[in-house]
N, C-alpha and C positions, 0 to 999 in steps of 0.2 A: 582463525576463522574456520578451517579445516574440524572445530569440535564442533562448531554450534548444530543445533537441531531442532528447529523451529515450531515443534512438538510441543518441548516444553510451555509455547507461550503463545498457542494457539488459542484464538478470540478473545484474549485477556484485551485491556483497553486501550495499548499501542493498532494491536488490530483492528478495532472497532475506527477509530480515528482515519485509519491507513485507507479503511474500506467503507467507510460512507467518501471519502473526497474516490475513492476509486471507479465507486458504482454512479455518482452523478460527471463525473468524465466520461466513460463510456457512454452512457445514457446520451450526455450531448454528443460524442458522435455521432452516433444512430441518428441522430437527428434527419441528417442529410444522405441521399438517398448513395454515394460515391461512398466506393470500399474504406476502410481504412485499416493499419495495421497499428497491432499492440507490443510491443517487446518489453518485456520483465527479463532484469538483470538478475534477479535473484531468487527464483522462482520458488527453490524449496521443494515442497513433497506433493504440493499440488490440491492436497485433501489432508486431512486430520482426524483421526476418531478419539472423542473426548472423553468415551468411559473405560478408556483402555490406554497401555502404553504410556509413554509421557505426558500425555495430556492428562491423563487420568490421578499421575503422581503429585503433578502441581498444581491442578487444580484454577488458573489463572482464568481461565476462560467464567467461571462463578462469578469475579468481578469484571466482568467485559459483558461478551454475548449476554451470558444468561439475564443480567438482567434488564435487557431491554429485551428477552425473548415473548413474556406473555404481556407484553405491554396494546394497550390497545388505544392511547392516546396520544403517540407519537408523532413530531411533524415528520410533513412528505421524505426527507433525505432520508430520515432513521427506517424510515419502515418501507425504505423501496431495502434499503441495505439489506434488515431484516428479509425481504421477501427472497432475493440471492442468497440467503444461509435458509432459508426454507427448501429450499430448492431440494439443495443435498438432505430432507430431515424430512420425508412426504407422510411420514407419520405424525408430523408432529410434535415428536420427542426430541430433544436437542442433542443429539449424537455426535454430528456430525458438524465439521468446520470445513467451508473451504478456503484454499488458501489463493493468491492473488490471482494465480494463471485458469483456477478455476471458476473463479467468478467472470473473469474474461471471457472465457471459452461460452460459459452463460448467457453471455451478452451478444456475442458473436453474434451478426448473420451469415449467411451462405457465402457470402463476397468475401469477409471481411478477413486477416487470417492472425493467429500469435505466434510468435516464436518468444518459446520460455527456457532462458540460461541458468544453468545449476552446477554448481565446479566441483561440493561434495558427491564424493561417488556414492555412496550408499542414498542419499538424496537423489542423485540423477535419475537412478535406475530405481527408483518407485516412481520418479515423475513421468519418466517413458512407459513404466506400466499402466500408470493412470491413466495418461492419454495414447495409450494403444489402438482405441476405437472412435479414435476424434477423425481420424480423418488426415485429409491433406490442409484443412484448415490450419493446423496446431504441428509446430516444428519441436521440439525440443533440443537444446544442445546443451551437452556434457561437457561443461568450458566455461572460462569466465568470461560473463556478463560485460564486464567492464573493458576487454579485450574485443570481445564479437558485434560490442554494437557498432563499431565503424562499419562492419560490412555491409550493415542492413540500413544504411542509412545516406540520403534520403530512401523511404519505401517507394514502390513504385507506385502505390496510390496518390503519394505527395501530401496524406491525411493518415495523424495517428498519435498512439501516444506510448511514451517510453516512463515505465516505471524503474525506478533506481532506488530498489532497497537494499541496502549490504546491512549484513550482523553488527557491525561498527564494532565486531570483539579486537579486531586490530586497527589501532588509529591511523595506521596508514589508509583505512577505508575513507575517512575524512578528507584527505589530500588524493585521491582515486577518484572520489564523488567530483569535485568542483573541477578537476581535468576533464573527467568526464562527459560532465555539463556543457564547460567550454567547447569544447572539441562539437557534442551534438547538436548545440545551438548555431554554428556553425556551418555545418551540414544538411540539417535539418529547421530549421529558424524558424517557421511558421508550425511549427509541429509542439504539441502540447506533451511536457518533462514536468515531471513529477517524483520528489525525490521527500522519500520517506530519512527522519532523522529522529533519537531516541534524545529525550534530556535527561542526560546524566552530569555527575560531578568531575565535568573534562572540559577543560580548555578549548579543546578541536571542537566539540560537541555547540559549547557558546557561539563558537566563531562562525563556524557554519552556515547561518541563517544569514549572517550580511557577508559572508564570502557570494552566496549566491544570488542576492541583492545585486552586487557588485557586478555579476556575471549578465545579468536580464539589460536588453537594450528596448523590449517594450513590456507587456501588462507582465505581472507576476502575483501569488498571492500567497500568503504565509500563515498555516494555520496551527496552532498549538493546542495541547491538551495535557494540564499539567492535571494529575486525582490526588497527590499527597506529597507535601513536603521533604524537601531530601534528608536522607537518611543521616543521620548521625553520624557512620562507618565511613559516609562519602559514598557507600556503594547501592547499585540498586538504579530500577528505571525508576522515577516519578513523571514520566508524561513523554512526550513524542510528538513531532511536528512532521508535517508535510507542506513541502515547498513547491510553488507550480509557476509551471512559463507560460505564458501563451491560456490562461486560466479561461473558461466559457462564461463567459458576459453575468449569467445566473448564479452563477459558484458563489460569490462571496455574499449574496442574499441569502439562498438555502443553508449556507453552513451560518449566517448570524439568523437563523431564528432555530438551528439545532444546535448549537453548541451550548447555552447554559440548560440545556436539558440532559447532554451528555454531563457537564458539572457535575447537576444536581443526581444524577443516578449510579456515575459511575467516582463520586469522590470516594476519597477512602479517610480522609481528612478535612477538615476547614479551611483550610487551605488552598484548596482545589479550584481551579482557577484555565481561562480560556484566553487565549488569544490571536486577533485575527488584525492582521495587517496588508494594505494589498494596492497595487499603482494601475488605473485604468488610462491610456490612453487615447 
């Protein structure tokens, strides 16, 4: 876990997926007028620049972001998301990517606060540079994610939501995630968990989605995004799901009138394929 660099795979279509279910979470917070708080377990670098550095080598974000960037017939989800990556890009031009804690910080009002975990040091210390001038809204800590969110939990607002994305480069990540969950469900129970997961050619990776099925005692919702069939090698992402507890009433209507639009734009194959599963009670 210690190599990854989340550079590489900035706005490519794990991203896109991760951050339209992230920007209508927020968004229903905000709804109500009572603070709430955000905790990102794996924060990462905060911001991305796409014509430089590792983004610029792999190029991933060309099948993601870019192209839903000059779109202009998108539904409501796709292009509130879009307007959060305009944010950082007020020329325009698609430069720049933010990543989870700064799309938060975006959303933010004056009440509300994040605290963003990042255990890579070279990571760390660009995400405390970037939000050097956020204020007292925005905490970061140089630590695992997975370790600190007991402390924070429940927030003192009693309203919030914990995002839960690890690299999954070490499959102990997979058995880290669903203790995780359990333990914050827990503590936390009326609080909206949202755990980002990659589909790869792994066992833990299959399992996953109804380990935390298993774990949900009320609503939950399961959203997938697969753009091209698995690799031959066995290796390689072809799609990414995000799992949620406690999901806002609207979520699984705005992601079923975007999701075959993300299909249709972001396959890479025939193959390409959505899926949405989800228990209201």
């Amino acid at each position: 876990m210690f190599s990854y660099r989340h550079g590489f795979h900035a706005g490519n279509h794990a991203d896109v997926l991760k951050h339209v279910v992230l920007v209508q979470l927020l968004h229903a917070l905000g709804l109500k007028d009572k603070p709430f708080t955000v905790i990102d377990t794996h924060a990462g670098a905060g911001g991305y620049a796409l014509d430089s550095g590792f983004a610029a080598k792999s190029r991933e974000a060309d099948t993601g972001i870019a192209r839903l960037w000059t779109r202009k017939d998108l539904p409501p989800a796709l292009a509130e998301y879009v307007e959060q990556v305009r944010v950082c890009n007020a020329d325009g031009n698609l430069r720049h990517y933010p990543g989870s804690p700064q799309i938060a910080l975006q959303m933010l009002r004056p009440t509300d606060r994040l605290h963003a975990f990042e255990l890579h040091t070279t990571e760390s210390r660009v995400l405390q540079k970037h939000f050097e001038r956020a204020g007292r809204r925005v905490v970061v800590h140089a630590e695992d994610g997975f370790g600190g969110l007991k402390a924070l939990l429940p927030p003192p607002s009693r309203r919030g939501l914990v995002l839960i994305d690890p690299p999954y480069e070490d499959k102990t990540d997979y058995r880290k995630v669903a203790a995780a969950v359990g333990d914050a469900l827990e503590r936390f129970a009326t609080g909206i968990i949202a755990v980002w997961y990659p589909l790869v050619q792994r066992p833990e990776s299959e399992k996953l989605p109804g380990q935390l099925q298993r774990l949900a005692a009320g609503d939950w919702l399961d959203v997938s995004l697969s753009v091209a069939a698995p690799a031959e090698d066995g290796l390689g992402l072809h799609g990414s799901g995000v799992f949620v507890f406690n999901p806002p009433w609207k979520l699984e209507a705005a992601l079923r009138e975007s999701l075959p639009v993300l299909v249709r734009l972001l396959k890479q194959d025939e193959t390409a394929k959505f899926g949405l599963g989800f228990r209201q009670t």
